[in-house]
Backbone as ProteinMPNN parsed JSONL, in Angstrom:
{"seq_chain_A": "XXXXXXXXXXXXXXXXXXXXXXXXXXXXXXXXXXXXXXXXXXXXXXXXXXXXXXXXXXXXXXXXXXXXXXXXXXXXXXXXXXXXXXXXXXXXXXXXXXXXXXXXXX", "coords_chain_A": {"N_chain_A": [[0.844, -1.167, 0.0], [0.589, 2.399, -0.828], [1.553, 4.795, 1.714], [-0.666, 7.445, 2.293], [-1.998, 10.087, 3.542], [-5.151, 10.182, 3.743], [-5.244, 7.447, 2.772], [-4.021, 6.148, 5.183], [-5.85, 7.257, 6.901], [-8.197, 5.74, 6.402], [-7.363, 3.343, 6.923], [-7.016, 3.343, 10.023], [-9.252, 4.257, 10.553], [-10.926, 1.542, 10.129], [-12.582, -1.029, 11.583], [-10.992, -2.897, 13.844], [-8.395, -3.415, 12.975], [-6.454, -1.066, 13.87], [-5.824, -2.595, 15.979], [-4.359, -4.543, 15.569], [-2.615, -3.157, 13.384], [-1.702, -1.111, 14.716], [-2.1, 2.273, 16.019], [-0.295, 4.546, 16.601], [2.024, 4.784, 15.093], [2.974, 5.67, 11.311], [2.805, 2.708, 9.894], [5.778, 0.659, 8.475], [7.528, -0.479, 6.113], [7.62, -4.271, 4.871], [10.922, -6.035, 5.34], [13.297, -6.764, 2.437], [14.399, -9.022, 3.156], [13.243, -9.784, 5.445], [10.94, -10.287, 4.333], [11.204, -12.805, 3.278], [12.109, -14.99, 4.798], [9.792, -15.329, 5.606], [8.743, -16.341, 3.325], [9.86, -18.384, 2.94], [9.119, -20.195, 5.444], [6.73, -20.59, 4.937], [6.681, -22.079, 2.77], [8.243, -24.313, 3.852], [5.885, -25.341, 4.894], [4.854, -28.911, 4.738], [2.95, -31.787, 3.772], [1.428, -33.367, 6.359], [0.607, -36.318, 6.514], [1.36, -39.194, 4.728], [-0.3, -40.426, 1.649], [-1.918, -43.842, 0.093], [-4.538, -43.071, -0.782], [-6.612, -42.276, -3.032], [-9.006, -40.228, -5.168], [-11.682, -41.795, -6.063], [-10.951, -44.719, -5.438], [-12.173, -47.77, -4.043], [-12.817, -48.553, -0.976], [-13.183, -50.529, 2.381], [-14.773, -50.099, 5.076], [-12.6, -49.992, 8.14], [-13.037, -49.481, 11.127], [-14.724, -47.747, 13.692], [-18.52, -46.451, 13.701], [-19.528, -47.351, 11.143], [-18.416, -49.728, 10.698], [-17.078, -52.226, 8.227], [-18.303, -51.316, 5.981], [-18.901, -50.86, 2.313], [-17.319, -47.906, 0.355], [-16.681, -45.205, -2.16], [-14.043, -43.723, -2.155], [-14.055, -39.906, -1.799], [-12.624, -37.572, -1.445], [-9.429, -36.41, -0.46], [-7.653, -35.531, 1.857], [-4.825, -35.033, 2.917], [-3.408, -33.001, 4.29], [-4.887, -33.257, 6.758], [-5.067, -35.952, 7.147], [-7.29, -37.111, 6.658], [-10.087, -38.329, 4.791], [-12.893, -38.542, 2.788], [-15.296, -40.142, 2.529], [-17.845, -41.899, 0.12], [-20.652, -43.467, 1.627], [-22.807, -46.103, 1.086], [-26.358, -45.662, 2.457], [-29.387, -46.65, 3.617], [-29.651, -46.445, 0.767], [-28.703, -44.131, -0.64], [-25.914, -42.23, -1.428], [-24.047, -41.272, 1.36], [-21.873, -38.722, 2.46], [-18.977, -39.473, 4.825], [-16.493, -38.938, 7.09], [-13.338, -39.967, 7.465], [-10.317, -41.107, 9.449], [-7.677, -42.12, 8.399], [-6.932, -44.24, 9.516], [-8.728, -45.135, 9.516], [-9.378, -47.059, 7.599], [-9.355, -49.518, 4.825], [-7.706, -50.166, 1.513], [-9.685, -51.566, -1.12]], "CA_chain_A": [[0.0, 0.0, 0.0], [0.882, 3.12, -0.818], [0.637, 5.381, 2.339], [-1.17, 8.317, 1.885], [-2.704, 11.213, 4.901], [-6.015, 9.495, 3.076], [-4.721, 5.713, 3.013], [-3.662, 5.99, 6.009], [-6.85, 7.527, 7.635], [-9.01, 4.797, 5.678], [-7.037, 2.023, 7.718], [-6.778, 3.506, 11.049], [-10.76, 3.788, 10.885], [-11.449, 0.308, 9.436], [-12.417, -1.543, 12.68], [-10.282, -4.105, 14.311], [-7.44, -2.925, 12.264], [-5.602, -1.047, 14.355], [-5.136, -3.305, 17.07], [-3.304, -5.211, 14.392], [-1.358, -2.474, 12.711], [-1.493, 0.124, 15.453], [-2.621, 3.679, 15.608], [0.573, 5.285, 16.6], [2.823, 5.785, 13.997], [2.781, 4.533, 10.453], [3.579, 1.382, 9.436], [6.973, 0.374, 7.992], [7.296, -1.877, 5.107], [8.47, -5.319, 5.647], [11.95, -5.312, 4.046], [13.106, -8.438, 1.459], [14.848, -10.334, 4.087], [12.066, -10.115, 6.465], [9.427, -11.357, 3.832], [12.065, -14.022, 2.318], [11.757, -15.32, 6.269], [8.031, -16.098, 6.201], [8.3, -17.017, 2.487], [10.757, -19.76, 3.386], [8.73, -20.543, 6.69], [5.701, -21.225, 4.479], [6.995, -23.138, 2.173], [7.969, -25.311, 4.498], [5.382, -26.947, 5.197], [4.89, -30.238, 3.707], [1.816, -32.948, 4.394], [1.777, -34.078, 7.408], [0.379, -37.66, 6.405], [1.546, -40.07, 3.353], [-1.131, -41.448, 1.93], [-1.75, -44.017, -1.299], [-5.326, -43.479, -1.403], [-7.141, -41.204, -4.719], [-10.162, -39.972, -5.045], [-12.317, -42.949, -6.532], [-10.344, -45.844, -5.126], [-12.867, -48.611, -3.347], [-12.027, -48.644, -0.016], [-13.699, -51.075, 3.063], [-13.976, -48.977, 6.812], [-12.258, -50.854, 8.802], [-13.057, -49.135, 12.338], [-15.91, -46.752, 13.876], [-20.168, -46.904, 13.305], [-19.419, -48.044, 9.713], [-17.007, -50.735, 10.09], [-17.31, -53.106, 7.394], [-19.19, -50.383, 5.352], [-17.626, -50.404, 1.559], [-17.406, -47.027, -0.226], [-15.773, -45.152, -2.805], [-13.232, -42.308, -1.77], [-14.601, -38.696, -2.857], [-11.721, -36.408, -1.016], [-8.608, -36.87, 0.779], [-7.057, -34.206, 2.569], [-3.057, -35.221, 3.703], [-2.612, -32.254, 5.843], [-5.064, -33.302, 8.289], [-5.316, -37.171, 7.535], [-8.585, -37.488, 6.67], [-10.455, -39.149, 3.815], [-14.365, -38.185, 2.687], [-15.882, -41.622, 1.486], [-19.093, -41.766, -0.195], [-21.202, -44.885, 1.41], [-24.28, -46.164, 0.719], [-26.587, -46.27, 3.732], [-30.864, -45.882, 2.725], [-29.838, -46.214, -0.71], [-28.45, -42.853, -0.83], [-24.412, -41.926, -1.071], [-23.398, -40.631, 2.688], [-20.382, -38.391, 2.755], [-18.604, -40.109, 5.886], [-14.918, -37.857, 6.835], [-12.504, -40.981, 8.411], [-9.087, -41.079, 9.487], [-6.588, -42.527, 7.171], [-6.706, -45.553, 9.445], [-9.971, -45.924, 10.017], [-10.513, -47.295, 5.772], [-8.618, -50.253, 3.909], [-8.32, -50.473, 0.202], [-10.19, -52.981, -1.277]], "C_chain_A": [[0.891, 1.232, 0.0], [0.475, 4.413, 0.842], [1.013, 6.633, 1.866], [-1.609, 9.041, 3.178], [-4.278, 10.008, 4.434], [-6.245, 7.778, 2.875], [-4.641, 5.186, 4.323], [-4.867, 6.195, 7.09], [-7.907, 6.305, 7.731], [-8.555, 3.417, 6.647], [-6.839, 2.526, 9.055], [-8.108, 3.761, 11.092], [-11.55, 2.633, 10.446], [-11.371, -0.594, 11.008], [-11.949, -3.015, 13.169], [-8.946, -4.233, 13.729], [-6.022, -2.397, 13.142], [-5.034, -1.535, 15.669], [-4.225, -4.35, 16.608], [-2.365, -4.441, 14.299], [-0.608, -1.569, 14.104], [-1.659, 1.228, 15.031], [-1.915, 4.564, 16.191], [0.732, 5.674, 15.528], [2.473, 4.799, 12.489], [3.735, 3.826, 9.615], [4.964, 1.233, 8.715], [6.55, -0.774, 7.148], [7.557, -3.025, 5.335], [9.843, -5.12, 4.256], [12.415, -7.016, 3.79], [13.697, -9.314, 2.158], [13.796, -11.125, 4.675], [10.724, -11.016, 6.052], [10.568, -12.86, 3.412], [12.169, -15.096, 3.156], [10.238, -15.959, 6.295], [8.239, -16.46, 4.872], [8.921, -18.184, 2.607], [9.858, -20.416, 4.433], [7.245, -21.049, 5.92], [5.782, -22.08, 3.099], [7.665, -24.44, 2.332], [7.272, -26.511, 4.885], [4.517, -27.81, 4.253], [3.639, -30.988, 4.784], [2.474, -33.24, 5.491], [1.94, -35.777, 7.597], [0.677, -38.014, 5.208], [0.339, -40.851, 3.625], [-1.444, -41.893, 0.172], [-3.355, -43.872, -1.355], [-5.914, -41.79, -1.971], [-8.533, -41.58, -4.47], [-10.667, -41.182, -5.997], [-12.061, -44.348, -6.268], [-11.875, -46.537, -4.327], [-12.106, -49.131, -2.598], [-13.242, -49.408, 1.255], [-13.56, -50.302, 4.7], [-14.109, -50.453, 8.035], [-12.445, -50.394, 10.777], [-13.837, -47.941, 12.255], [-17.321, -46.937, 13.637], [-20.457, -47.611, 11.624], [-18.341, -48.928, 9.566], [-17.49, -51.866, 9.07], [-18.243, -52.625, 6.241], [-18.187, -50.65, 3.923], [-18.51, -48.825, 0.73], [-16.46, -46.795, -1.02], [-14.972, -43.372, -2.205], [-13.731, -40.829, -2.621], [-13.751, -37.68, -2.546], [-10.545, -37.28, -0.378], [-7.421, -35.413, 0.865], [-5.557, -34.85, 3.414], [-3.117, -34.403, 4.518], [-3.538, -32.675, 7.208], [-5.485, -34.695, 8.292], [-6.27, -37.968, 7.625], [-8.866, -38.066, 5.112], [-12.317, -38.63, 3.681], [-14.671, -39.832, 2.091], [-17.375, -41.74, 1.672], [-19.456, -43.103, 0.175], [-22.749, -45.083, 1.307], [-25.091, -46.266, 1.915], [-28.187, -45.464, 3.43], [-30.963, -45.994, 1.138], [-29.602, -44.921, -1.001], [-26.641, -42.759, -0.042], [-24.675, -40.827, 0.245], [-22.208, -39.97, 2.596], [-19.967, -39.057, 4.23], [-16.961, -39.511, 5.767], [-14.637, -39.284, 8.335], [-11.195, -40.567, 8.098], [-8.862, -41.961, 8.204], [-6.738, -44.781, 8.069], [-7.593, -46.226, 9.986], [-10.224, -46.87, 8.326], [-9.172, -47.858, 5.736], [-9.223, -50.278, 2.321], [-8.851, -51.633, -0.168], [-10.026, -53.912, -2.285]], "O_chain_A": [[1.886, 1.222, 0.724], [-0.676, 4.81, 1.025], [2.056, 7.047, 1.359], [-1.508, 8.242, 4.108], [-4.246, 8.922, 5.012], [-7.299, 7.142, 2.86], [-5.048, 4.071, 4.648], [-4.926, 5.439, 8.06], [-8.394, 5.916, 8.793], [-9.39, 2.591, 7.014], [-6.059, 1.671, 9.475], [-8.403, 3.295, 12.193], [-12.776, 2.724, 10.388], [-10.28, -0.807, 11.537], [-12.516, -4.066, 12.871], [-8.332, -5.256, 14.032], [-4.929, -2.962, 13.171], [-4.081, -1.065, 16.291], [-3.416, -4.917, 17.342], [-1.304, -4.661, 14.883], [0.583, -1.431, 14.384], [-1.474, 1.474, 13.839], [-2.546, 5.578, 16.487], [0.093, 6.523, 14.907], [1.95, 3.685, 12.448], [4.775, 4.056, 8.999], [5.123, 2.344, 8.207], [5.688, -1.641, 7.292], [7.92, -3.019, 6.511], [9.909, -4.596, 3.144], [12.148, -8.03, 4.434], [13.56, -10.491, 1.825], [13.467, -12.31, 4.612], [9.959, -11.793, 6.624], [10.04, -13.972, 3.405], [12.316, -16.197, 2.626], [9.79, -16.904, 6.946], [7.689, -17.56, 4.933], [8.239, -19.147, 2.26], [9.873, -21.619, 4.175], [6.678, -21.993, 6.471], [4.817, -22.638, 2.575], [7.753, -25.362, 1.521], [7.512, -27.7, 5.095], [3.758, -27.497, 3.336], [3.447, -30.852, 5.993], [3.687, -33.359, 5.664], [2.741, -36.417, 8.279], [0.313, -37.204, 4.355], [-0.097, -41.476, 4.591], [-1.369, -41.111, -0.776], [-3.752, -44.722, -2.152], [-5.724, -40.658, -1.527], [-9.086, -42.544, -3.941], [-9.804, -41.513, -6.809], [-12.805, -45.194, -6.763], [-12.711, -45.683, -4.034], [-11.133, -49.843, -2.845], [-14.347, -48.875, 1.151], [-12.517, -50.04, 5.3], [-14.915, -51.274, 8.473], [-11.898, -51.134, 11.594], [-13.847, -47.186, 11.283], [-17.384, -48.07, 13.161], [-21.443, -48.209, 11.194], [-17.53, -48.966, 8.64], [-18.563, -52.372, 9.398], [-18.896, -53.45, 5.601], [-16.966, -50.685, 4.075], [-19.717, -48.643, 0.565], [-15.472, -47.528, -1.063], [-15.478, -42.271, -1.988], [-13.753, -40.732, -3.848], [-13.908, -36.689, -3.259], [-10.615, -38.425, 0.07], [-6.741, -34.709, 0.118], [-5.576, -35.02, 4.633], [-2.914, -34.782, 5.671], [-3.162, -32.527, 8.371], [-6.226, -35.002, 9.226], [-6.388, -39.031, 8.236], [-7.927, -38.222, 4.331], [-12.87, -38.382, 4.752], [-14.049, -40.386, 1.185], [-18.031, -41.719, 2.713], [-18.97, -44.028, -0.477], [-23.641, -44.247, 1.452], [-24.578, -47.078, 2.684], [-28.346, -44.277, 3.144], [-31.937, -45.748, 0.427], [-30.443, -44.453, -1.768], [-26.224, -43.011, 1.088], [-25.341, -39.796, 0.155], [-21.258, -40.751, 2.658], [-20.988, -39.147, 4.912], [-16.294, -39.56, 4.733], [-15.195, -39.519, 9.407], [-10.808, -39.968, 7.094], [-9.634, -42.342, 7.324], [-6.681, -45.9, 7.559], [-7.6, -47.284, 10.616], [-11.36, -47.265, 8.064], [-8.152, -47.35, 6.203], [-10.379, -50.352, 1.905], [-8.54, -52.684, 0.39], [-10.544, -55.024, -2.189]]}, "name": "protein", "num_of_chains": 1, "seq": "XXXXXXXXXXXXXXXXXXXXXXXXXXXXXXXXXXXXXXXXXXXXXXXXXXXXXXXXXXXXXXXXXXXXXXXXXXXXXXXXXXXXXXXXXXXXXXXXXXXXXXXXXX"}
């Protein structure tokens, strides 16, 4: 952002703002080290969980109110180890969100 008397007014009345920035003085830029620091620090991070299963795989739940349930995988999320699997239950696909080690492939 460019600051401006006008820029500057615009964000020191935008509420909840300046308990963030502060409504002393104004702001300083970040300088290219400082961002090169969080861009490194977020590119860091990597999945938390390895996992071989893909969206459409037929997979059997092996643990929890659907054990022995089979479905077919519709998501899988690595960073937090989870899995969406569509099962049938009524005759109507259920989304169902299981761990990684609650479901075997089948």
């Amino acid at each position: 952002m460019i600051v401006t008397d006008e820029s500057w007014y615009l964000v020191r009345n935008t509420p909840n703002v300046t308990g963030f920035v502060g409504s002393a003085n104004i702001p300083v830029a970040v300088t290219p080290e400082e961002y090169g620091v969080i861009e490194r620090r977020v590119g860091e991070q990597e999945a938390k969980y390895k996992s071989d299963f893909q969206v459409g795989d037929l997979v059997v739940i092996a643990d929890g109110p659907f054990k022995n349930y089979e479905g077919t995988v519709d998501s899988v999320d690595v960073n937090k180890g989870k899995l969406t699997v569509l099962v049938v239950i009524f005759d109507r696909e259920t989304p169902v969100e299981l761990d990684f080690t609650q479901v075997k492939k089948k």
